[in-house]
C-alpha positions as CSV (number, residue, x, y, z in Angstrom):
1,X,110.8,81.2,220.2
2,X,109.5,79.9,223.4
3,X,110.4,82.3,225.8
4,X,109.1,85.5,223.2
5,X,105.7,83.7,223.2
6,X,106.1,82.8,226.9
7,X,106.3,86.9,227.6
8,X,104.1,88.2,225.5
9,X,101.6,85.9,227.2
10,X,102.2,87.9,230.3
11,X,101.9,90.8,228.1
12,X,98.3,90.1,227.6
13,X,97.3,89.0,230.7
14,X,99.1,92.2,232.4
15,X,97.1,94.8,229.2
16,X,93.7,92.9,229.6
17,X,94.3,93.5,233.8
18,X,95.0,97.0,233.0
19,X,92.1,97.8,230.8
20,X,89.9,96.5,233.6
21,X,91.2,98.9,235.6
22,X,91.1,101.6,233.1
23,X,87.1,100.9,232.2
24,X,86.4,101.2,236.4
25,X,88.2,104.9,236.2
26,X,86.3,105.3,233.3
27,X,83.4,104.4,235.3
28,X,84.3,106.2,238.3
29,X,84.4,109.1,236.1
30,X,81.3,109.1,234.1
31,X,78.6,107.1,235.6
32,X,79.5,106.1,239.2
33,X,76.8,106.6,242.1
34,X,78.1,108.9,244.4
35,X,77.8,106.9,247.6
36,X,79.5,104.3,245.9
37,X,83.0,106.4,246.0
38,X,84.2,104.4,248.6
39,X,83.5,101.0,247.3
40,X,85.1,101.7,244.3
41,X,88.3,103.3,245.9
42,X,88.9,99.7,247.7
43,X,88.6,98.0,244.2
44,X,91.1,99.7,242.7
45,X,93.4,99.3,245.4
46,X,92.7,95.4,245.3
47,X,93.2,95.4,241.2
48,X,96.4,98.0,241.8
49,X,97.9,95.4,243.8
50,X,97.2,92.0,242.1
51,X,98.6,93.9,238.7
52,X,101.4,95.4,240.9
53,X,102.7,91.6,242.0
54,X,102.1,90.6,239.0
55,X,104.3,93.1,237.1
56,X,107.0,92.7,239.6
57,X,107.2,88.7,239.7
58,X,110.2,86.8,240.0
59,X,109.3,84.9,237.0
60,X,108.7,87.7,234.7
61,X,112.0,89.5,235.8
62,X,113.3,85.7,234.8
63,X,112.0,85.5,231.5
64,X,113.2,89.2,230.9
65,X,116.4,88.2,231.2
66,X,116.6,85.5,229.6
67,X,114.7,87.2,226.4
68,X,117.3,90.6,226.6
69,X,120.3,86.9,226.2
70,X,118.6,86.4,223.1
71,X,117.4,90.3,221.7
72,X,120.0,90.6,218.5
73,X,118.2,87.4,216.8
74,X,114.5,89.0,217.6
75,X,112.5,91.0,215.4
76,X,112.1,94.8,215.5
77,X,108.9,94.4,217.2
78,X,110.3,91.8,220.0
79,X,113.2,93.5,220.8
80,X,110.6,96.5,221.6
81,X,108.6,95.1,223.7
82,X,111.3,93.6,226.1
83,X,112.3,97.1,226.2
84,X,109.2,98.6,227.3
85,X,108.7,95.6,229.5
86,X,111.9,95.7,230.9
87,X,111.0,99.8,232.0
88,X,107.4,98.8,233.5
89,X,108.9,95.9,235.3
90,X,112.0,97.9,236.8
91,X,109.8,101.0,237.5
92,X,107.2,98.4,239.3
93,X,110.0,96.6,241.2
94,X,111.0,99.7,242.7
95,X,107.4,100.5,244.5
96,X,106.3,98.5,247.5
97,X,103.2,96.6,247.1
98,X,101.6,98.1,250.0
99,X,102.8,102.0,248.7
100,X,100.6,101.1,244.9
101,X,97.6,99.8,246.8
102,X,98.0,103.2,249.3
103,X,98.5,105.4,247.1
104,X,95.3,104.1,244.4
105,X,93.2,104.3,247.7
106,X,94.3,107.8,248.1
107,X,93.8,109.3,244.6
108,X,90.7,107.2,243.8
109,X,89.4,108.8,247.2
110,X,90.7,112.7,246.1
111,X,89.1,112.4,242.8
112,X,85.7,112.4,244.5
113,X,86.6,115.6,246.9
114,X,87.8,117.2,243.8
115,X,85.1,117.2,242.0
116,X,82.8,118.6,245.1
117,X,85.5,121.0,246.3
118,X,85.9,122.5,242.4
119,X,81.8,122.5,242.6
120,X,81.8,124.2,245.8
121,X,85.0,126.3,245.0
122,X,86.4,125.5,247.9
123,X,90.2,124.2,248.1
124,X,90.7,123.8,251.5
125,X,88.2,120.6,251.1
126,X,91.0,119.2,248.6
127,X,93.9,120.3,250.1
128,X,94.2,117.9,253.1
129,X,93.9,115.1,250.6
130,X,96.5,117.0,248.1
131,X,99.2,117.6,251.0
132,X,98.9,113.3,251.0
133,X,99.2,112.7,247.3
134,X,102.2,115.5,247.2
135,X,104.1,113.6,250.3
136,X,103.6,110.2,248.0
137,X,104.7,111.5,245.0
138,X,107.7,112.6,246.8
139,X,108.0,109.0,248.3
140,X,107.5,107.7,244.8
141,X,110.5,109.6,243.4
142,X,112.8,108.4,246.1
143,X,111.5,104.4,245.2
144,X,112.1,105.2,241.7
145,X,115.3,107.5,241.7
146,X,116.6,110.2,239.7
147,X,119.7,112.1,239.2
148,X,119.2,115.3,239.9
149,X,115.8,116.4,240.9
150,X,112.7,114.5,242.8
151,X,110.6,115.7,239.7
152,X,112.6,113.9,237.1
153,X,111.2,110.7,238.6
154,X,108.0,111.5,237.9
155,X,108.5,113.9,234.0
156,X,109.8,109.9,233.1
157,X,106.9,108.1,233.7
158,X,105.2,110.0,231.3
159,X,107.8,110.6,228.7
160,X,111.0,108.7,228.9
161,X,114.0,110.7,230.0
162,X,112.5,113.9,230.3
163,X,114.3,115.9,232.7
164,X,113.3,119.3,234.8
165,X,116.8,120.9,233.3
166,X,115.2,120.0,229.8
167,X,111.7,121.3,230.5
168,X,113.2,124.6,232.3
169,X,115.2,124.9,228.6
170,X,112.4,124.6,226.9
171,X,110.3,127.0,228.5
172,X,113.3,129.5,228.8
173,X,113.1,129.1,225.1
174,X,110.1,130.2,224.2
175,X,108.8,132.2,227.1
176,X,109.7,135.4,226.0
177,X,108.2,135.1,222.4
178,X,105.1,133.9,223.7
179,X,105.0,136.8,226.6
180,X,105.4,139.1,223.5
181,X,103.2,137.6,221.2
182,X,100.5,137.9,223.9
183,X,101.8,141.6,224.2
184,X,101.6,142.6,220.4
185,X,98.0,140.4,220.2
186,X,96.3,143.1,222.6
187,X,97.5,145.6,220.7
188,X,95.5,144.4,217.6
189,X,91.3,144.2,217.2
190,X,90.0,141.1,217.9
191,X,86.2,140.1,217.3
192,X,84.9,137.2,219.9
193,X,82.3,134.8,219.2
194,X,79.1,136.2,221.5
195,X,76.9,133.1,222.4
196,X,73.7,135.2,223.0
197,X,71.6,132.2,224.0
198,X,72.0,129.0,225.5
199,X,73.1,125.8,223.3
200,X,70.9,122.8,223.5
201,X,73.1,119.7,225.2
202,X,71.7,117.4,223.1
203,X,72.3,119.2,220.0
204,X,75.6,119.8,221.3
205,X,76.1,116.4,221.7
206,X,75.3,115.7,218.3
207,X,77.6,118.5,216.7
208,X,80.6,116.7,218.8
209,X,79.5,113.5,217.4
210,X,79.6,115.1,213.6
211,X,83.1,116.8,214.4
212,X,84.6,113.8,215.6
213,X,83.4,111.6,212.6
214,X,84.4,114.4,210.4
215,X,88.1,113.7,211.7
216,X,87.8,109.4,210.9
217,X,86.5,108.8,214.9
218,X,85.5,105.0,214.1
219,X,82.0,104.7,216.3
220,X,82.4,101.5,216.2
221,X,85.4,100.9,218.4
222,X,84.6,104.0,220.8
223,X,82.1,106.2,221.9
224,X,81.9,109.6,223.7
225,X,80.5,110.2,226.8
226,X,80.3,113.2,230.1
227,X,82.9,113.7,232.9
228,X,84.2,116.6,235.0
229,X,86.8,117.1,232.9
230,X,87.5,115.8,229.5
231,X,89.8,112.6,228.8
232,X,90.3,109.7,226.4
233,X,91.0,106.1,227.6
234,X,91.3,102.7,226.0
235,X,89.7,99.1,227.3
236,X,91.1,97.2,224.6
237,X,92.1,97.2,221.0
238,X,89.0,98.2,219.9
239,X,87.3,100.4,222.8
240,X,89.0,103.4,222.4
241,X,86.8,106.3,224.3
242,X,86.3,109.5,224.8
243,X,84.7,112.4,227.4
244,X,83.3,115.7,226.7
245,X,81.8,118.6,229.2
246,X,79.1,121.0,227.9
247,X,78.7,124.6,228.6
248,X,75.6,126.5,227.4
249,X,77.1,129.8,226.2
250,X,80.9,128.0,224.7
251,X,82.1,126.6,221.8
252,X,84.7,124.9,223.8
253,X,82.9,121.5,223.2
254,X,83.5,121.3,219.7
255,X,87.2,121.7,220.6
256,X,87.0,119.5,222.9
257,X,85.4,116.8,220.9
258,X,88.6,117.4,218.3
259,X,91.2,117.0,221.1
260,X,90.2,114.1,222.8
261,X,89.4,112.5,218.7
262,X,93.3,113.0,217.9
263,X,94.3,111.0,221.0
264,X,91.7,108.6,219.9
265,X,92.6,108.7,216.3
266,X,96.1,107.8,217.6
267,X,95.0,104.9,220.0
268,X,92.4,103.9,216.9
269,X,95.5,103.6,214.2
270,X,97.9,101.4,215.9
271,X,98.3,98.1,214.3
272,X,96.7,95.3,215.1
273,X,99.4,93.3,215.2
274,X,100.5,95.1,218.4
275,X,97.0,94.0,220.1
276,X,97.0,92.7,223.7
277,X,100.5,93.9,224.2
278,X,102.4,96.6,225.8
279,X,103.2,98.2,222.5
280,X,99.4,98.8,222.3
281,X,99.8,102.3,223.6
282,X,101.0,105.5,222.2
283,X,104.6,105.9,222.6
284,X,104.2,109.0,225.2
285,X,102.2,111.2,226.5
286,X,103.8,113.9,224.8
287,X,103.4,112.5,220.9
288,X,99.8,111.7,222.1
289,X,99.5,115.4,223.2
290,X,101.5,116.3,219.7
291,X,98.0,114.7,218.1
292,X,95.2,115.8,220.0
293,X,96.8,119.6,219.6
294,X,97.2,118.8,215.8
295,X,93.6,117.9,215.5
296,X,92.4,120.1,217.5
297,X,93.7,123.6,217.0
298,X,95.9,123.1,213.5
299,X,93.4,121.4,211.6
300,X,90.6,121.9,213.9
301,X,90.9,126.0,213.9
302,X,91.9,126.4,210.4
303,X,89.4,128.2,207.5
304,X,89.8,125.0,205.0
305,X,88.4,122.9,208.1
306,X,85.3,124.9,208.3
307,X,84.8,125.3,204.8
308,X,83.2,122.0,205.3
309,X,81.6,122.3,208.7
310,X,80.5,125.9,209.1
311,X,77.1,125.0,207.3
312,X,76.5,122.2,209.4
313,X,77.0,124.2,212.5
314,X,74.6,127.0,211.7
315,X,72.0,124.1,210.8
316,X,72.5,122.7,214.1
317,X,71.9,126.0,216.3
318,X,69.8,128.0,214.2
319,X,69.7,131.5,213.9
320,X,72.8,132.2,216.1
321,X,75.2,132.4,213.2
322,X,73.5,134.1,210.5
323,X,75.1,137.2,210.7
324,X,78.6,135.9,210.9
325,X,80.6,134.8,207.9
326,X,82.8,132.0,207.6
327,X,85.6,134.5,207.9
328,X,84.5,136.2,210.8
329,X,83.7,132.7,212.4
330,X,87.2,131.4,212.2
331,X,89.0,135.1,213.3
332,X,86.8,134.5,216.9
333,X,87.5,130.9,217.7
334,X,91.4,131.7,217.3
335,X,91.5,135.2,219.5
336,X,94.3,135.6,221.7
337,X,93.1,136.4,224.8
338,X,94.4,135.3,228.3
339,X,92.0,134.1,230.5
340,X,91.7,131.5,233.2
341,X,91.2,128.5,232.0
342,X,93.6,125.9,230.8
343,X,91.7,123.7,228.5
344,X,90.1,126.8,227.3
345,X,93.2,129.0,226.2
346,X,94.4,130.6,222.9
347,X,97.5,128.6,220.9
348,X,99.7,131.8,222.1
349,X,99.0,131.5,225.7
350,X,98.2,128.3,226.8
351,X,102.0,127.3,227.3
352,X,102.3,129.9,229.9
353,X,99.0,127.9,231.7
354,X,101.9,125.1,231.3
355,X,104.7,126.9,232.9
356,X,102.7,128.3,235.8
357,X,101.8,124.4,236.5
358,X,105.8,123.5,236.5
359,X,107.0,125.9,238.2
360,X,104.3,125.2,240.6
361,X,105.0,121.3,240.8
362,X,108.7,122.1,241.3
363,X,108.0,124.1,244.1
364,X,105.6,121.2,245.8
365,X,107.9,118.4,244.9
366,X,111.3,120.6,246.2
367,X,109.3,121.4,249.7
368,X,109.8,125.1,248.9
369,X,105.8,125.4,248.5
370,X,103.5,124.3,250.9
371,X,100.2,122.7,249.5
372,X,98.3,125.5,251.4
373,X,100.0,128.4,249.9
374,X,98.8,127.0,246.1
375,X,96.3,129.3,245.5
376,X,98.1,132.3,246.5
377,X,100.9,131.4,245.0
378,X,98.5,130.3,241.8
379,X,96.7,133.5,241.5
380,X,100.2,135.7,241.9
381,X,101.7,133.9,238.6
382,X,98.4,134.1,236.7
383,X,98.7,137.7,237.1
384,X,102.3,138.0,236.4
385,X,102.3,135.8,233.1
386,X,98.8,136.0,232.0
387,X,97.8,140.1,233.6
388,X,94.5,138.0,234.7
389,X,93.0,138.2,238.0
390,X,91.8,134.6,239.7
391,X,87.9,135.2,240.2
392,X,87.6,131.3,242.6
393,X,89.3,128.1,243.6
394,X,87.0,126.8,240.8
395,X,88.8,128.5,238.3
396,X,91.7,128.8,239.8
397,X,94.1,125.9,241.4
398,X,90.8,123.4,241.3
399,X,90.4,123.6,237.4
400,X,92.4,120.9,236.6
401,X,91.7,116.9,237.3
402,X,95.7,115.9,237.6
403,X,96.3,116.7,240.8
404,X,93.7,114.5,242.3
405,X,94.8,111.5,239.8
406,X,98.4,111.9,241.8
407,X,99.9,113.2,238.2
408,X,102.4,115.3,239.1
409,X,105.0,115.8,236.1
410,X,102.4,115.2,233.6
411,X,101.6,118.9,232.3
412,X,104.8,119.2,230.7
413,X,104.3,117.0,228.2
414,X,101.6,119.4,226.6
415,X,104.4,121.8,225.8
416,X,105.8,119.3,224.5
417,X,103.4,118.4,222.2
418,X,102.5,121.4,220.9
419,X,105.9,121.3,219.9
420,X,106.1,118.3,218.0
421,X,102.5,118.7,216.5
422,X,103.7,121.6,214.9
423,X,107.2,120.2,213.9
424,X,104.9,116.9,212.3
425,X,102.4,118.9,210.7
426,X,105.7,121.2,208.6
427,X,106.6,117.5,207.7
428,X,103.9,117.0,206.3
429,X,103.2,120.2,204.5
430,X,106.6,120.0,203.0
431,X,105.3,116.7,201.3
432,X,101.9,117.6,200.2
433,X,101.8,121.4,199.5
434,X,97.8,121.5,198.6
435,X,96.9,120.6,202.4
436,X,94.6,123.1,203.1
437,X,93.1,121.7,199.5
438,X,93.1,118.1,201.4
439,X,91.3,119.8,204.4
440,X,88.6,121.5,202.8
441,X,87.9,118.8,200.7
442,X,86.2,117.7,203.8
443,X,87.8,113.6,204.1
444,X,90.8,114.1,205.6
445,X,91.3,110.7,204.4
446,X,95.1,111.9,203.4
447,X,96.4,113.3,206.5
448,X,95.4,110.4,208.5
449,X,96.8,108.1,206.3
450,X,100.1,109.8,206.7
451,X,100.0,109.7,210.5
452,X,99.0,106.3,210.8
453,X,101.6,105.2,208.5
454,X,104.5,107.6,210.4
455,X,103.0,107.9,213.5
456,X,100.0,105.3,215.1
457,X,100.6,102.2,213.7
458,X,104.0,101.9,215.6
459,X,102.1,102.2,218.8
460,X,105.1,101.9,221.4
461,X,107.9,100.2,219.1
462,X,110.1,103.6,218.8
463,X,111.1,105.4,221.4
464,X,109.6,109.0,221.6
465,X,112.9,111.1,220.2
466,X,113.9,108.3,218.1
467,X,110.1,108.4,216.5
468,X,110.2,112.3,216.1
469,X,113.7,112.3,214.2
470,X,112.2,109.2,212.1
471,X,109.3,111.0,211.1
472,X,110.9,114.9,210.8
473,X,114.6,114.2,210.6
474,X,115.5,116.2,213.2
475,X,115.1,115.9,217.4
476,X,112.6,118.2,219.6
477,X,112.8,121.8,217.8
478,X,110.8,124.9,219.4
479,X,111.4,127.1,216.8
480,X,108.9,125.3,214.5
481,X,105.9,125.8,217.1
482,X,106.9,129.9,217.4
483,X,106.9,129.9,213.7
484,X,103.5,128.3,213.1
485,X,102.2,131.0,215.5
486,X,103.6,133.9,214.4
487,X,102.5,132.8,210.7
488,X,98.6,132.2,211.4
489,X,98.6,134.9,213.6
490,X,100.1,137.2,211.1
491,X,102.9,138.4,214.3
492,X,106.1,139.8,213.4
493,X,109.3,138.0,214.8
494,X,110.5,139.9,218.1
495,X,113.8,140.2,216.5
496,X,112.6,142.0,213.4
């Protein structure tokens, strides 16, 4: 059909437009000069705006319409991407030229101050630039609409209908149990890892490079590199990539290396039939989070998972693990112990990391906090959620990158997909009861065979609750998250 192959060449041109854009963030990120911050901010406003007319063209809207006359004759596939098409195109129509090439300016400017204020631990060097990004994300809600809360513009962008009354549930849901998990874990002896020396980086490196093979990370269609803060991009079919950061006396990069590999793996398995398209994405950014959790702290914590790799870790960094068994090993990288750090955080407590973040967004996007009240405000609710006391800016309100991207209303979504991760991986251990027998067998040739086959392939075609009750029967459900807690953790159920 004409007009199908008409609007998918748009498709193209639009996804090859937007990996450029992604590989100079990637750059700006990773290997950038730092003089040449400002050269780079006017590039990305240039390529914002030339995508930006391009995605709201008179022609494309046309050809929209005219393929939506013809959508109950169109394959499964077709009639998905005009759907995803047709949100991009009425999200993009919505924001001014001149507001998309502002407000790329902006955030490719704060990214910069970010990472010197966070260095210096210093947030009144960011802050001027984040009262600017908070004042356009509240302009960007208004261009885009919303029912009933400013935020709810921006919770969609990053997964479709998402709604602050939904994410307030959500968190009213499991809030408590958490709290009291993190209450009944203090009361029982916990064994930390102690790093007593410092960890090469380059045999760091190395081990992140083994852990994310271990997990199917195809080399050859990605590779890992160093940023300020971890992430995982794409720059085409087959350049998916990810970023690590290195510490001297932490594991963390090992976990690291495992979450940023599921969001790969994801990005990796989607069918190539969906290639230079808009469907060549995954569906949100709360399945994606639902993988790069799964990977990471399901699999990637679990004994059968370092049945295999525990004797390739003491080989690595000699001598530092001798006197710790395998046992031992796995009881200290799953303590439960709040502390400051987001990325850093135990499975119990890391949503509460979450909530502080959206109850703190709410505030900025209602008005009812002021940007220079944030790390008051910040350290208050880390005490009263967490009982930890803020020690800087650096690890405080500066630990996080989102902020200076202008993503306000993306932090939810990791609740979210600790949710589902948990509610996909009982799926699947329904169906093949000798998994921790298919993890320690060291492959894990099985499990990603299922995902891809459930989850990656699809890229975009479902819709994220319609590809959750497709692959688990049933819509979003909390209670299988607090469950696979309370059952590695060996907790007893509050209401017991």
């Amino acid at each position: 059909m004409e007009i199908i192959k008409d609007l998918k060449k748009r498709s193209s041109e639009l996804t090859d437009l937007h990996h450029i854009m992604a590989l100079l963030q990637w750059d700006q990120e990773v290997q950038i000069p730092t003089n040449a911050a400002q050269d780079r901010a006017g590039q990305l406003a240039t390529l914002s705006t030339i995508i930006h007319r391009k995605e709201v063209s008179i022609e494309l809207g046309d050809l929209l319409l005219e393929a939506e006359k013809q959508i109950a004759h169109l394959s499964e596939t077709d009639r998905a991407l005009i759907r995803v098409m047709r949100r991009s195109y009425d999200q993009s129509t919505k924001l001014p030229e001149q507001f998309v090439a502002d407000f790329s300016r902006l955030t490719s400017q704060a990214l910069n101050v970010w990472v010197e204020a966070r260095k210096r631990s210093d947030f009144k060097m960011f802050s001027p630039l984040l009262e600017k990004i908070v004042s356009m994300c509240r302009e960007q809600a208004e261009y885009l609409g919303y029912t009933n809360e400013p935020y709810d513009a921006l919770l969609d962008l990053y997964e479709e209908g998402l709604t602050t009354t939904q994410v307030a549930s959500l968190f009213e849901e499991i809030k408590d149990p958490l709290t009291e998990m993190v209450h009944r874990a203090k009361q029982m002896p916990q064994q930390e890892i102690n790093i007593s020396k410092d960890l090469e980086r380059r045999r760091q490196t190395e081990f992140a490079e083994q852990a994310l093979q271990k997990i199917g990370f195809d080399f050859t269609r990605g590779r890992q590199d160093v940023s300020a803060h971890p992430f995982t991009t794409t720059m085409g079919h087959n350049d998916r990539r990810v970023t690590n950061r290195y510490n001297p006396r932490s594991l963390e990069f090992i976990f690291s290396a495992l979450h940023e590999g599921g969001h790969a793996l994801y990005e990796q398995g989607i069918s190539s039939d969906l290639n230079h398209t808009a469907l060549d994405n995954g569906v949100s950014l709360g399945i994606h989070e639902s993988q790069s959790r799964l990977w990471e702290n399901i699999i990637g914590r679990s004994l059968p998972f370092w049945q295999n790799l525990y004797p390739n870790l003491k080989e690595h960094f000699p001598g530092l693990f001798d006197n710790l068994s395998i046992e031992e090993f796995v009881k200290g990288i799953n303590v439960i112990k709040p502390g400051l750090i987001r990325v850093e955080a135990d499975e119990v407590s890391y949503n509460l990391h979450v909530l502080i973040r959206f109850e703190i967004e709410k505030g900025l996007m209602e008005g009812s906090l002021p940007v220079k009240d944030l790390p008051v405000v910040w350290n208050q609710k880390y005490k009263e959620y967490l009982d930890v006391e803020v020690d800087s800016d650096a690890n405080g309100v500066l630990q996080d990158i989102h902020w200076a991207h202008g993503s306000l209303g993306y932090f939810p979504t990791y609740t979210i997909g600790n949710m589902a991760a948990a509610q996909f991986w009982h799926k699947f251990t329904q169906l093949h009861q000798d998994y921790e027998a298919i993890i320690a067998g060291g492959t894990l040739e099985k499990i990603r065979t299922w995902l891809t086959e459930n989850i990656y392939r699809h890229g975009s075609v479902y819709q994220p609750a319609e590809l959750l009750q497709k692959v688990t029967g049933e819509g979003l459900n909390p209670q299988y998250f607090l469950d696979y807690l309370r059952q590695k953790f060996r907790l007893p159920d509050p209401m017991t």
